[in-house]
C-alpha positions as a printed Julia matrix, in Angstrom:
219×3 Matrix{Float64}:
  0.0    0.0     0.0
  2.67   2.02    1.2
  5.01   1.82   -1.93
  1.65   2.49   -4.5
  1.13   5.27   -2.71
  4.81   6.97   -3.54
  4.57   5.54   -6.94
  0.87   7.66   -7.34
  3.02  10.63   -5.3
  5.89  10.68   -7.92
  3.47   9.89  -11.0
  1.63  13.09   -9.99
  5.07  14.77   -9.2
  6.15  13.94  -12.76
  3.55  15.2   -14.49
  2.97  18.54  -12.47
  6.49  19.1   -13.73
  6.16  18.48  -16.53
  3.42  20.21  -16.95
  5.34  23.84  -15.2
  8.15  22.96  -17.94
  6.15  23.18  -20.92
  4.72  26.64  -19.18
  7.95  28.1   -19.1
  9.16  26.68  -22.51
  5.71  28.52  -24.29
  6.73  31.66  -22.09
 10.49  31.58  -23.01
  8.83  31.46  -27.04
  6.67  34.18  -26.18
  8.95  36.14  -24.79
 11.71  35.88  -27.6
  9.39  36.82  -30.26
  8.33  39.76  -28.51
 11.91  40.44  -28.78
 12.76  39.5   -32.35
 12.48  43.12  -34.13
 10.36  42.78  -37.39
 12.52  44.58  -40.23
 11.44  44.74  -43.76
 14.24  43.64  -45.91
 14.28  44.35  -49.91
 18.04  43.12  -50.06
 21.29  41.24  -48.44
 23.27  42.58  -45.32
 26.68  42.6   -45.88
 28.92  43.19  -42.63
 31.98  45.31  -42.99
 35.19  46.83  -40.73
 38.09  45.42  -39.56
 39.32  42.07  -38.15
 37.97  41.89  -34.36
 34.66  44.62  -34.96
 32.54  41.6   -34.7
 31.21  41.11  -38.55
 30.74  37.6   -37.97
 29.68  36.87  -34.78
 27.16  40.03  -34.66
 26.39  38.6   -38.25
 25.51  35.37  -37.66
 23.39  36.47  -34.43
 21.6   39.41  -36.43
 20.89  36.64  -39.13
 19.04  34.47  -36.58
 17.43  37.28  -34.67
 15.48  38.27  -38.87
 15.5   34.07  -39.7
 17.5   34.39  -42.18
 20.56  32.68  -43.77
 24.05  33.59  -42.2
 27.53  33.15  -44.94
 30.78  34.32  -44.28
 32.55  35.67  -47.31
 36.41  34.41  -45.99
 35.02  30.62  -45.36
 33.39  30.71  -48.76
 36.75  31.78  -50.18
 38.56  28.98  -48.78
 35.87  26.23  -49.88
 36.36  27.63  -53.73
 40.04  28.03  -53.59
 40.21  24.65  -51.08
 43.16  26.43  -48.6
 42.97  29.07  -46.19
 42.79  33.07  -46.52
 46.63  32.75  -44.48
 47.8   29.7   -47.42
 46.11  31.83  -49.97
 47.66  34.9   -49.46
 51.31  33.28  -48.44
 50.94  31.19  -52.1
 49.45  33.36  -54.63
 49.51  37.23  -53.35
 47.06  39.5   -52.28
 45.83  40.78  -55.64
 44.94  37.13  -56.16
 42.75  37.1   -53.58
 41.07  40.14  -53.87
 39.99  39.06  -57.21
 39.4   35.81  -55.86
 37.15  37.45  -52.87
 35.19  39.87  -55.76
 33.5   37.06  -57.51
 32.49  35.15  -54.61
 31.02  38.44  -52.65
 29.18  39.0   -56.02
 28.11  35.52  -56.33
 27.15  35.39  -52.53
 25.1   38.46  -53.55
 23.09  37.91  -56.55
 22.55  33.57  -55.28
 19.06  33.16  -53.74
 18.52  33.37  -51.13
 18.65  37.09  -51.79
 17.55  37.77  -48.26
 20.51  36.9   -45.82
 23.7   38.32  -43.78
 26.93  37.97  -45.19
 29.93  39.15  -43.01
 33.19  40.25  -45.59
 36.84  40.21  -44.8
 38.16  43.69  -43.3
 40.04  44.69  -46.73
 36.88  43.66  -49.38
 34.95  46.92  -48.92
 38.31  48.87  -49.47
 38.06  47.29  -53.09
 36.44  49.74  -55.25
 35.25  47.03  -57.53
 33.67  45.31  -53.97
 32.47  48.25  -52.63
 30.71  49.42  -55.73
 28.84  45.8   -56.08
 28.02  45.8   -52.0
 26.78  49.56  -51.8
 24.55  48.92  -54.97
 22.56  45.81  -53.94
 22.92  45.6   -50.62
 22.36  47.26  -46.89
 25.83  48.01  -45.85
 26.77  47.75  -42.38
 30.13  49.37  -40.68
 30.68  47.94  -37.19
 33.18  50.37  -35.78
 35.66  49.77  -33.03
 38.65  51.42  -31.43
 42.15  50.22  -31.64
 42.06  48.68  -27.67
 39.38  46.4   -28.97
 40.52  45.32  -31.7
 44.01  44.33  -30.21
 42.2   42.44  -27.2
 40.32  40.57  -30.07
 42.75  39.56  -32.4
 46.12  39.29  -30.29
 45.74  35.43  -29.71
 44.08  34.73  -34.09
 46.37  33.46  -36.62
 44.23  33.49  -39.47
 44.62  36.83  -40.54
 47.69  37.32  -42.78
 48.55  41.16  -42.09
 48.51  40.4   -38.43
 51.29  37.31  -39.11
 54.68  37.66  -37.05
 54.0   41.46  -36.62
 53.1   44.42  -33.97
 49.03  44.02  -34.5
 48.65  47.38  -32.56
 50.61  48.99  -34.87
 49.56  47.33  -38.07
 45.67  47.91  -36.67
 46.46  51.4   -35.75
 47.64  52.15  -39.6
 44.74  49.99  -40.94
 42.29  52.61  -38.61
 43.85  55.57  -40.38
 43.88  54.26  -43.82
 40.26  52.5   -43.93
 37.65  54.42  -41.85
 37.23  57.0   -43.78
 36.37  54.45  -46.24
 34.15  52.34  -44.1
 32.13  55.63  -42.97
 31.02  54.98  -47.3
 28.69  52.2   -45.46
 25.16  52.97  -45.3
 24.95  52.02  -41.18
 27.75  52.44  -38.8
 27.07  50.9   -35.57
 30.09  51.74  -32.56
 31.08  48.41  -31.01
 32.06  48.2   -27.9
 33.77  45.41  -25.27
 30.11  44.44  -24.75
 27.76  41.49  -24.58
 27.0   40.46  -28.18
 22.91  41.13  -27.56
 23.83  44.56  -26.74
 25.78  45.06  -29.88
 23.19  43.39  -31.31
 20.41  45.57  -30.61
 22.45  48.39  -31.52
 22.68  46.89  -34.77
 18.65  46.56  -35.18
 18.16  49.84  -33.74
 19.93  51.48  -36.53
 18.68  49.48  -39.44
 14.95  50.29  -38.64
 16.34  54.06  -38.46
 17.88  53.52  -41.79
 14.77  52.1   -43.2
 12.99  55.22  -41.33
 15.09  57.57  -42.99
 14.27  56.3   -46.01
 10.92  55.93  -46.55
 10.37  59.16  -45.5
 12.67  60.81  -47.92
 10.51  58.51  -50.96
C-alpha cells in the first residue's frame, strides 16, 4: 500500500512538472518573439570593418534574430580556392585574392537566397570594384571599433595574414587611419564596444529600422 502510494506521489510529481516545464518553454517562445524586431528587408546585409569589430559573430546572431541565412565571405573563399585566406595569401599574393574574394562576394550576392547576412573580410569593402557591387545591392553595415578592442580581439588569431609575425597594434592602428574614412562609405555604422553580443546586437537593429525610417520618409 505504502510503496503504490509513492509511486501515485511521484506519478503526480512527474507530471505537475512536466506540466510547469512546458509553461515556461511557451513563455520563453513568447517572450523571444516579442523580442525578435520585425525589419522589412528588400536586399542582403553585408557586414563590414576590420578584423575583431565583430562582422561575424554580430552577423551570424543578427541573421538568426530576422531568420535568415548567415555566410561568411572568408570561409566561402577557402571552400572555392580549397586552402585558407593565411595559405592563400602566403601562395598566390594578395591581388589574387582580392579578385578571388570579388566574384564570390558577387556571387554570394546575386545567389538566392537574396535575403541573408553575409559578413566580408576587413580589406573587401576597401576594393572599389567590392564596394561598388556591396553599396549597390545591398544594406551596408560598418561595425566600428577602437584600436584597444581590436588588439584584445585579435592578439591570440592566426588566421589573418597582415597580423602574421607582426606588432598588430601597430599594423591595426595604420589599418584605422587608412580604412575608416572608407568604411564611414557604409550605409549604417554601428560603434562596437567590449560588450555582450545582444547589446551590440540591438544596436545593430536599432539602426537598421532608423535607416529604413530615414528612407521611406525621404521617398
Amino acid at each position: 500500500m505504502f510503496s503504490l502510494f509513492i509511486y501515485s506521489y511521484y506519478t503526480i510529481f512527474f507530471y505537475v512538472w512536466k506540466f510547469l516545464l512546458s509553461c515556461f518553454l511557451f513563455l520563453y517562445k513568447i517572450n523571444r518573439m516579442r523580442k525578435q524586431k520585425h525589419i522589412d528587408l528588400d536586399k542582403p546585409i553585408v557586414m563590414v570593418g576590420l578584423m575583431g569589430a565583430g562582422k561575424t559573430s554580430v552577423g551570424r546572431a543578427l541573421a538568426r534574430n530576422l531568420g535568415i541565412p548567415f555566410v561568411d565571405s572568408d570561409k566561402e573563399i577557402e571552400k572555392a580556392a580549397g586552402c585558407s585566406v593565411v595559405d592563400i595569401f602566403s601562395m598566390y599574393g594578395e591581388q589574387e585574392f582580392r579578385r578571388v574574394e570579388e566574384k564570390v562576394i558577387e556571387r554570394l550576392i546575386d545567389t538566392p537566397p537574396l535575403i541573408k547576412v553575409i559578413s566580408t573580410g576587413e580589406g573587401a569593402f576597401i576594393t572599389p570594384a567590392v564596394r561598388q557591387i556591396v553599396l549597390e545591392k545591398s544594406l551596408t553595415i560598418w561595425l566600428k571599433a577602437d584600436l584597444e578592442l581590436l588588439v584584445k580581439r585579435t592578439n591570440f588569431r592566426h588566421t589573418r595574414p597582415q597580423l602574421l609575425n607582426t606588432d598588430s597594434r601597430q599594423i591595426l592602428a595604420q589599418l584605422i587611419k587608412e580604412r575608416y574614412d572608407t568604411y564611414a562609405l557604409a550605409d549604417v555604422m554601428v560603434e562596437t564596444r567590449d560588450e555582450n553580443i545582444h547589446k551590440t546586437l540591438n544596436k545593430v537593429l536599432s539602426a537598421i529600422e532608423r535607416h529604413n525610417n530615414t528612407k521611406g520618409e525621404s521617398k
